[in-house]
C-alpha positions as CSV (number, residue, x, y, z in Angstrom):
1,X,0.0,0.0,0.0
2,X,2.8,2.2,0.4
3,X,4.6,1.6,-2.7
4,X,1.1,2.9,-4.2
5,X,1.0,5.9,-2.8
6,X,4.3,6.3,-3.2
7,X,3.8,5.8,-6.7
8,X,0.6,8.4,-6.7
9,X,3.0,11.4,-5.3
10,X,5.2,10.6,-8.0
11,X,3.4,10.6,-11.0
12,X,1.5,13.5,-9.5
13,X,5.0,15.1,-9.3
14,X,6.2,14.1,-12.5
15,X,3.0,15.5,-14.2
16,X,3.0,19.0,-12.5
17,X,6.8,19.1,-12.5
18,X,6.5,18.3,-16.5
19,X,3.1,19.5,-17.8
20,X,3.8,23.6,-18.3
21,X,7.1,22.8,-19.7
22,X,5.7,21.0,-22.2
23,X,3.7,23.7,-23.3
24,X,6.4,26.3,-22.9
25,X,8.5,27.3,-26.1
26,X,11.5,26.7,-26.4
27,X,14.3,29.7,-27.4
28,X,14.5,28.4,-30.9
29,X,10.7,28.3,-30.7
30,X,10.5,32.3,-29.6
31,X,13.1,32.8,-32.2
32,X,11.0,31.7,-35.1
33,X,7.8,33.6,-34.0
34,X,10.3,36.9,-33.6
35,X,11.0,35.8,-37.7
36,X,7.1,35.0,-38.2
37,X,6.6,38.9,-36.9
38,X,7.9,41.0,-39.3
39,X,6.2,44.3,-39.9
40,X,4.2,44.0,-43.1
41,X,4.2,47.5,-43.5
42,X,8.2,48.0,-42.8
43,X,10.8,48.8,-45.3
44,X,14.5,50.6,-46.2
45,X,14.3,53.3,-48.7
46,X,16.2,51.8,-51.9
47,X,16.4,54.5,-53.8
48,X,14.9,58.3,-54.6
49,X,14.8,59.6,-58.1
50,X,13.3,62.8,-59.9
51,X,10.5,61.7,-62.5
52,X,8.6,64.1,-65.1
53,X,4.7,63.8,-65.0
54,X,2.8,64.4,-68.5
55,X,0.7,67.6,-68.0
56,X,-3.0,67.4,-69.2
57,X,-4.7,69.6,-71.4
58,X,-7.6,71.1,-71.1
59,X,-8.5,71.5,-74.8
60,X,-7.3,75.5,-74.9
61,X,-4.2,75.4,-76.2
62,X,-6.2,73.6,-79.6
63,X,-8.3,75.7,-79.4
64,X,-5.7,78.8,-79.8
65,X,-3.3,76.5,-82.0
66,X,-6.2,75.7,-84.3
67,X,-7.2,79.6,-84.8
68,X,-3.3,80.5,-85.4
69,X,-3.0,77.9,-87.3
70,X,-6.3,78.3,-89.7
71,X,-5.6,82.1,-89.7
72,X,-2.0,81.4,-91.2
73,X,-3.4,78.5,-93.6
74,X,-5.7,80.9,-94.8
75,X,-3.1,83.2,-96.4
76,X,-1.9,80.9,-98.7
77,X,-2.6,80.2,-102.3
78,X,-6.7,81.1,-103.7
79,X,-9.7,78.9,-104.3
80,X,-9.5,75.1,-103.2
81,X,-5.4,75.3,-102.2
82,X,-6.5,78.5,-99.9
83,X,-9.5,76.3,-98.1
84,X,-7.1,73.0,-97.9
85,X,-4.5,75.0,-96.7
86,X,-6.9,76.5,-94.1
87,X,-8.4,73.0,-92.9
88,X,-4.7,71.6,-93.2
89,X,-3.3,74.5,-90.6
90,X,-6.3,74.3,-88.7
91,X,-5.6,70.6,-88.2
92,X,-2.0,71.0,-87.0
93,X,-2.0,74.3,-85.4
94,X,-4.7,72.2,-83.2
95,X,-2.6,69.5,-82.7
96,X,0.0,71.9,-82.0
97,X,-1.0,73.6,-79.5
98,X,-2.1,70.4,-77.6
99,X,1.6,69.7,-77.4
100,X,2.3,72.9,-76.1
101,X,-0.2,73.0,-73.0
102,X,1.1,69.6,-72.2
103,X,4.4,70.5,-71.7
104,X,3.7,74.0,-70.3
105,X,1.6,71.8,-67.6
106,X,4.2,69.5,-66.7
107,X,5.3,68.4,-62.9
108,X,8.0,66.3,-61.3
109,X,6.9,63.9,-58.4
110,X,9.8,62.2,-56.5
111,X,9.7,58.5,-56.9
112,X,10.8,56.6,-53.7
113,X,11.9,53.2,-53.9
114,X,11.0,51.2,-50.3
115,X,12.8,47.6,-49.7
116,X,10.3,45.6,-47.7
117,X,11.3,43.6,-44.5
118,X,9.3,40.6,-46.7
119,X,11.5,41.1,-49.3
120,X,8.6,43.5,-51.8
121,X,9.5,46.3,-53.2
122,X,7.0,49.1,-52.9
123,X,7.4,52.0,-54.8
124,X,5.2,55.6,-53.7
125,X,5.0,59.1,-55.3
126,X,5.8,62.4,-53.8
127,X,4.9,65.8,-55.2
128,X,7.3,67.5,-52.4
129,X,10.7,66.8,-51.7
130,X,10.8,63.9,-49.0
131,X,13.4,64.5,-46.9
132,X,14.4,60.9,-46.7
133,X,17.7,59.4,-47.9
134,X,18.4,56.1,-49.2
135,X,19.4,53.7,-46.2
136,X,16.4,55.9,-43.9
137,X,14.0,52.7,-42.1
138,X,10.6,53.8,-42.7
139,X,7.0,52.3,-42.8
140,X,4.6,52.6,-45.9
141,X,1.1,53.4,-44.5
142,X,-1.8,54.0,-47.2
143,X,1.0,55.2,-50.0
144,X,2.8,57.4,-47.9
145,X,6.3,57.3,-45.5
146,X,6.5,58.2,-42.0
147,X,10.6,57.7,-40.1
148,X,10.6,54.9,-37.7
């Protein structure tokens, strides 16, 4: 009878000695969470460049280009050659002067290049200058960078 209790206290002892380290993780075990965690939103800035942004037109500068144009088409040659030559510098002066709003409306944006913890690449757009440097740990939130 005593070797059973004896036995009881130590499997009871075994079991409460043992049972939370079985469920306790190891160090290798915190260090693969601590991997698992990277921030998803976390990143090195790659790179930072200068790019030129198309301006849009908003249909004025054919408008003007057409009327130049037609007015200087109109002074050549009589008959049919003056009204093709009217409709033919209508035509380009219009096209023309498209060109030339787009480039007057031109803009640069900043392009930052953002290495990912995960290994992305994320690349946002800034009309000002950034203030960040290549090298410069910072988090990409909803397209744009805050320091961490």
């Amino acid at each position: 009878m005593k070797q059973f209790y004896f036995q009881k206290i130590l499997v009871s002892a075994v079991l409460c000695g043992l049972f939370p380290l079985a469920h306790a993780a190891s160090p290798a075990q915190h260090q693969h969470a601590a991997e698992q965690a990277v921030c998803a939103d976390c990143g090195v800035v790659e790179s930072i460049s200068i790019v030129e942004v198309e301006g849009k037109a908003s249909g004025g500068g054919a408008i003007v280009g057409g009327i130049a144009g037609g007015l200087l088409g109109h002074q050549i040659g009589s008959g049919r050659g003056n009204t093709l030559a009217t409709v033919g510098g209508l035509a380009g002066g219009a096209y023309a002067g498209h060109q030339v709003e787009k480039k007057m409306n031109k803009s640069h944006v900043y392009k930052i290049i953002v290495k990912m913890d995960d290994g992305t690449t994320r690349t946002v757009k800034m009309k000002n200058e950034p203030g960040y440097r290549a090298g410069d740990r910072v988090k990409v939130i909803g397209g744009r960078l805050s320091r961490m």
